[in-house]
Structure formats: structure tokens, C-alpha cells
N, C-alpha and C positions, 0 to 999 in steps of 0.2 A: 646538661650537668655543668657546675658553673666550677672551674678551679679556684680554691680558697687559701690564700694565706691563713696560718694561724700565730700569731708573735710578731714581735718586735717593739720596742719602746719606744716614748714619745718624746727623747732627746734632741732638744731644740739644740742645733750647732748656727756657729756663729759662721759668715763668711772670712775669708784671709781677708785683712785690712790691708789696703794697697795704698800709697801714696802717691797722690796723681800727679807726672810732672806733663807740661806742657812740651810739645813736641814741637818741630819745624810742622811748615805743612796749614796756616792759618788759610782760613777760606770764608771772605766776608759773601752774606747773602745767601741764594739756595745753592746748594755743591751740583756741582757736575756730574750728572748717570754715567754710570759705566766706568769708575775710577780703579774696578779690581774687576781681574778676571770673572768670567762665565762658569760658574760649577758645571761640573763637565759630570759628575752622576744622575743618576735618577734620583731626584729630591721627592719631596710630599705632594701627593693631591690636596685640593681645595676641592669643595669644601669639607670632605669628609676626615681627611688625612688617615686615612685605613691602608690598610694594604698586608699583602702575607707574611709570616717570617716574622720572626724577631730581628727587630732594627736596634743596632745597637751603637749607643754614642757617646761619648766622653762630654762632661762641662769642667773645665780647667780652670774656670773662676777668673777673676779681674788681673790677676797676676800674670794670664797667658799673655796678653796686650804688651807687658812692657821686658819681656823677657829679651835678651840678643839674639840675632837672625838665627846665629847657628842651635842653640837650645829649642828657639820656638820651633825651626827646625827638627830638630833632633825629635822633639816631643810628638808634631803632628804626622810624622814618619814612624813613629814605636805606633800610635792609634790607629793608622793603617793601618799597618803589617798584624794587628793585633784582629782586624775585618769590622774594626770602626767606622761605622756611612756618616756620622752625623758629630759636627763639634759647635758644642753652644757658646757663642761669642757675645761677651758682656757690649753693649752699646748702652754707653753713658751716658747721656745728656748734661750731667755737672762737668764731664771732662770734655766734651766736644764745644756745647756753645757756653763757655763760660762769663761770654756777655752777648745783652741780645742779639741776636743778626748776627754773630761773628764764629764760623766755627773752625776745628780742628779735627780731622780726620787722620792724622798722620798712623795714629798705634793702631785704631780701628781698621783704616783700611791695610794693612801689613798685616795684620790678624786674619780678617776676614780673606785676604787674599795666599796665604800661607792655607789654609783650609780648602777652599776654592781650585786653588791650582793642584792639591793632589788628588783630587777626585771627589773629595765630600762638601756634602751637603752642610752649611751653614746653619743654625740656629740662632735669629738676633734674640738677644734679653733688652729692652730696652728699660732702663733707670738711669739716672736717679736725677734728682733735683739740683740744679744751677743753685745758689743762695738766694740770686737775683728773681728764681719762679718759685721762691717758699713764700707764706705769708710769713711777713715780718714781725707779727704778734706772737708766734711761736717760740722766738727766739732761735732760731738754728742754727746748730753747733756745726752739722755733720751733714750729706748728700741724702743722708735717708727719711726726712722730711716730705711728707708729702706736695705735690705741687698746689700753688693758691688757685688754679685755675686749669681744670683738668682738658679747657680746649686748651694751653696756650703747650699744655703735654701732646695733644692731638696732634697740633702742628709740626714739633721736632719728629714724633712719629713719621710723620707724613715724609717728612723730608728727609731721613735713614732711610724708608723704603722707594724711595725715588730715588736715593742714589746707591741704593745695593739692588735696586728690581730686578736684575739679570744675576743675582746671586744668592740673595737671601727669600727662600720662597717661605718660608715659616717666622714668623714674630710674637716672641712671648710678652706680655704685656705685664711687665713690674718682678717683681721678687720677693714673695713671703710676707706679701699684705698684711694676713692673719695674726703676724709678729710685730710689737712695739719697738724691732731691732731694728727693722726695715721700713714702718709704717707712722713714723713719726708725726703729730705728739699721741694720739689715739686713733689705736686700731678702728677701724670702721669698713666694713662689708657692703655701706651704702655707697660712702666717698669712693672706695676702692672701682664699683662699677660704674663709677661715673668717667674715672680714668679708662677703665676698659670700652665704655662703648666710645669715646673718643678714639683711643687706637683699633679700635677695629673698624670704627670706620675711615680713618687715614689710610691704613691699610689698605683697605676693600676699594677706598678711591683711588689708588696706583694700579690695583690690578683685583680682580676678585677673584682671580687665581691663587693670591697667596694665601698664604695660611695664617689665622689666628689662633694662638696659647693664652687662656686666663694662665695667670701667676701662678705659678708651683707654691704651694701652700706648706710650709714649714709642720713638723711634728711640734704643736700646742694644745694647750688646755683650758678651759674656756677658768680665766682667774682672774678675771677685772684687767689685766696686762695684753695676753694673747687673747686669741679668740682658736677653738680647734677648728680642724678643717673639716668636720661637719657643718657645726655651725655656720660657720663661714660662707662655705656651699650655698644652705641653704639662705644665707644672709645675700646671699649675692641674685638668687633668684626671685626673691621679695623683692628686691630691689628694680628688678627689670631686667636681668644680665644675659638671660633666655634673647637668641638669634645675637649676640655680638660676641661669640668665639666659637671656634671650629673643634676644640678638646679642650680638658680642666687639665692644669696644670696639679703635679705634688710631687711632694719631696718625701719619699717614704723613708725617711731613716729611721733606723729600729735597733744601733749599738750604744749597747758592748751585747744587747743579746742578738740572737737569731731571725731574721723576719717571719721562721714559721717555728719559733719556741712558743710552744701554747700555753705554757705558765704566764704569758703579756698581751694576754690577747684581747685583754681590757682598755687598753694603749697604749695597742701597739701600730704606727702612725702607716706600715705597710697593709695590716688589717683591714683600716678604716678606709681602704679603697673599693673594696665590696660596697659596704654601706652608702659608701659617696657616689658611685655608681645606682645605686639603687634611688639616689634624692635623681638623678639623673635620669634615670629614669621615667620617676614620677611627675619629672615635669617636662616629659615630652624628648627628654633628648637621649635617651637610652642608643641612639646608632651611633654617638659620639664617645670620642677613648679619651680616656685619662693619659695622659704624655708624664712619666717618670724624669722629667726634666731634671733631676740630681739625687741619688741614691749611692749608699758604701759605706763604707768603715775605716777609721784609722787606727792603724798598725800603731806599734811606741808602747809605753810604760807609765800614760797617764788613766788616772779610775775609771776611763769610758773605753779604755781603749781595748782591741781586740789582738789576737794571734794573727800574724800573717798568714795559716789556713781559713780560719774564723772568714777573713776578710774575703779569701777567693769562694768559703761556701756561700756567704751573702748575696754576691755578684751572681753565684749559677742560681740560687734560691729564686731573685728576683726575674733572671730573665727566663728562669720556669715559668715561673708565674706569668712574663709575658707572652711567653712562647703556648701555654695554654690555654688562656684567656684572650676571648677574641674583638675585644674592647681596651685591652692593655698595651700599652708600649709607646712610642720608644719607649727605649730606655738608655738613659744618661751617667755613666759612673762618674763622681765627683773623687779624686780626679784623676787625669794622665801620670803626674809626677810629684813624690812631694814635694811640699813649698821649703822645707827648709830641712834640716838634719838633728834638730832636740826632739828626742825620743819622748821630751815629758809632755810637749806641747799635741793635742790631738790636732790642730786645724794646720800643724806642718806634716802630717802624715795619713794625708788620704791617697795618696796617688798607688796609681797598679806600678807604677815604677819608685825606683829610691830615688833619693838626689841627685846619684851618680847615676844613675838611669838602669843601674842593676833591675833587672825585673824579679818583683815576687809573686807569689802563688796566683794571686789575682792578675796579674799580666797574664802566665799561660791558660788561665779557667778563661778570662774575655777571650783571646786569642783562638780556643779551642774550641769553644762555645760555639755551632751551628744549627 
């Protein structure tokens, strides 16, 4: 008997926009292995990435990387104590080699090594585009541009997992493909798996221990802009994308409603993980889990947004649903803390904590959740 979401809406949220500044710390050529400590938990199996229990993990989004020691601090210490194994850390590629051959690890590895050194397991996201790997026919504005050359993405791949191998054992490949937010100038299912079989095999070639994530696929509708993460899915396995990832990535957001309010169950983006499991299936890979790689709600007073209890029933809804389904999980709350303090803005009020690190409802539901 299979547990089934019924609800949640197909609210596409935008990430917090971070302004990337250049840090000390430039490193021309391939970096040096072993530049941040050895995660010291039991991280994921390769290739399967299974395992018992609901795993539970925070993604903090691009803004963990530049916060002050003592907050980043502060924040990867509430995730602990909260019984958080896993924290998904943005790895850039527009903000590491922003010219060829030359990179910068400085925020990355202080991120990756604040995670590491308390006991959990890292999650890399590897994006987004230098300007210098966009095709220049595009015109690009912005890092979310896809790259011109999905080896010359292989290779930064490659070179992140040679210098985290003894700490990042899982790499998610991209961010919300499916989305024209993120997949600049047009969504593409084909293009997308061309990036993916590049990074998996970069990956696989440091160690074929580690783990591979297809991209967490955003809540869309297939509308000539987005493409839904059915589609997608099944867009990706037309394609070839079948033997180059270990689990599908998604982003099941479903506020201001419920992920099991059955009035949205037409699309609703936690729903439509049954079904995307079942194309899964179909094409052979039904032993492999879909990874909740960002899921939650924002608290505040703008039209999407939810009650601070709203927000901690979501959090226990989904890690039901992972907790009973034996194909589902991790799962990732989006995020630790929020990014700012205007009640009107939703994308400054995702965190289980407030600005001031007060915890709400959702801090003690994660924290009590076993």
C-alpha cells in the first residue's frame, strides 16, 4: 500500500537573490583536495542513496555562503540541535571561476566546512553559469543562463567533487531546470540532460561512490514558459537521462495551501510525486527515491503566505509522507532562518527560525520529529 499526498499548489517561488561579492582566497588552476574538513556522519550510499528513517535536512539557499562566522554559526548549530543530518550548499560556478582557469573557494569552502565540522552531511547544488560559459547569442543578463557547452559544465563539476571528495558525498546537478527562472533563454528537458549526464559522469569519475541528484524540479505548468515536472520527467528520459543519476530531484511546494488539502490535488506540486515516481518506474527505475531537495512555507502577511502553525503542519505533512513511503526522502526544509524581517516579502520568511533566531512552530515540529 503506497502513502499518498493529496494537495498542495503549484506555486512557483523564486530563490533569495544574493549579490556575489568576491572573497580573498583566489586559486588559479585545479584546487587542492581536502581544503575543508572530513564529515564526520554517516553521509548517503551510492548508488542507491536509500536507507531507513526519515533524513532530515535544511537547504539555506545562496545567502548561507555569505553570512558572518558567528550567524552561519548560530544557524548550522539551531539545525543540529533541531536533529538535522544534511545541509544543502549552493556551489556556484558564476561565483567560483569567474574567469576561466581561475577560481575562488573562499565562501564555499567556510560553508561547506561550518557543516562538515558539526557532524553533517553536505549536499553540493552545483550552478550556475560564469557569463564567460553562456553562449553570447543569448544575451545574458543574469547566472541562470544555461551553459554553451554542457562538457565545459562537466569539467567545473568535476573539479568541486575533487576538491570536496572526502566531504561532499551527494551532488545535485542544477536547480529547477523545468523553470525559465533558472533555465535561461528556454526551458529544455533535452538540453537539461545533457548537463546532467556531464555531471554524473564527472562525478562518478572522482569516485562512483558519490552520489548523484537530477535537479529539484520547481512547482510549473506546462505554459510555453515552464515546463511541469511530469513533463519534464518524462522529457528527461526521452532524452537518455535513464543510468546518469542516483534519485530525481523536487521541490514539492504546495503554499499558502496544505500538501494533503485534497481541494488541489489537480496541482498540487507534493502530489505529483506519486505520479513522477510511477514514470519512474516505468522506465526501469522504480528502486530509485525522489530526494525533497527544498520544501516549506513562508510565515509574513503577503497573498501566498501561511500561519506560523500552517507552516510547522507542512514540515510534519511532508516528512510523513517521507517517513511512510519507502522511495521518498530526504527531505530539505527551505530554510534555517529567515533572510530578512518584512512580513510583506514571502522569500524573506521561509526559515524554521526568525531573524533574530527566535524559533517558531516549525523549528520545534523539525526538532521533534523522529
Amino acid at each position: 500500500m503506497r502513502t499518498r499526498l493529496v494537495g498542495g499548489p503549484a506555486t512557483t517561488r523564486a530563490l533569495v537573490v544574493v549579490v556575489l561579492t568576491l572573497l580573498i582566497g583566489t586559486v588559479v588552476g585545479l584546487p587542492e583536495a581536502g581544503a575543508v574538513p572530513s564529515a564526520t556522519a554517516s553521509c548517503f550510499p551510492a548508488p542507491g542513496l536509500t536507507g531507513g528513517g526519515v533524513v532530515k535536512g535544511a537547504s539555506p539557499g545562496a545567502g548561507f555562503l555569505y553570512l558572518s562566522n558567528s550567524d552561519q554559526a548560530a544557524e548550522v548549530d539551531a539545525a543540529k540541535q533541531a536533529g538535522i543530518r544534511t545541509v544543502r550548499i549552493d556551489v556556484d560556478w558564476s561565483a567560483i571561476e569567474t574567469s576561466p582557469g581561475v577560481f575562488n573557494w573562499a565562501s564555499t569552502d567556510r560553508a561547506i566546512a561550518a557543516v562538515a565540522s558539526a557532524g553533517m552531511c553536505p549536499l553540493g547544488l552545483i550552478g550556475f553559469t560564469p557569463r564567460w560559459a553562456t553562449n553570447p547569442a543569448d544575451n545574458p543578463t543574469d547566472s541562470h543562463y544555461r551553459p554553451k557547452d554542457p562538457a565545459r559544465y562537466g569539467q567545473f563539476v568535476r573539479t568541486a567533487a575533487l576538491r570536496y571528495r572526502s566531504t561532499v558525498s551527494a551532488w545535485e546537478i542544477w536547480n529547477e531546470p523545468n523553470t525559465l527562472n533558472f533555465f535561461k533563454p528556454t526551458t529544455d528537458a533535452a538540453y537539461y540532460t545533457q548537463l546532467l549526464k556531464a555531471g554524473y559522469a564527472a562525478v562518478k569519475g572522482v569516485s562512483a561512490s558519490l552520489g548523484v541528484i537530477s535537479a529539484g524540479m520547481a512547482p510549473a505548468a506546462d505554459n510555453g514558459r515552464d515546463i511541469a515536472p511530469l513533463t519534464f520527467l518524462a522529457g528527461m528520459y526521452d532524452a537518455g537521462a535513464r543510468g546518469s543519476f542516483d534519485a530525481v530531484g523536487m521541490h514539492p511546494y504546495t503554499y499558502p495551501y496544505l500538501p494533503n488539502d485534497p481541494s488541489t490535488s489537480s496541482f498540487s506540486a507534493a502530489q505529483q510525486m506519486w505520479p513522477m515516481h510511477d514514470i519512474m518506474v516505468g522506465r526501469g527505475d522504480g528502486a530509485k527515491r525522489i530526494w525533497m531537495t527544498e520544501f516549506g512555507a513562508p510565515t509574513g502577511t503577503s497573498p501566498v503566505s501561511v500561519t506560523p502553525q500552517t507552516q510547522a503542519d507542512t514540515i510534519r505533512i511532508i516528512l510523513d509522507a517521507a517517513k511512510g513511503t519507502s522511495w521518498l526522502g530526504p527531505a530539505y526544509v527551505y530554510s534555517i532562518r529567515d533572510a530578512g524581517s518584512d512580513p510583506t516579502d514571502p522569500e524573506q520568511n521561509f526559515g524554521l527560525l526568525y531573524r533574530n533566531f527566535a524559533p517558531k512552530p516549525a523549528y520545534q515540529e523539525m526538532a521533534s520529529y523522529t
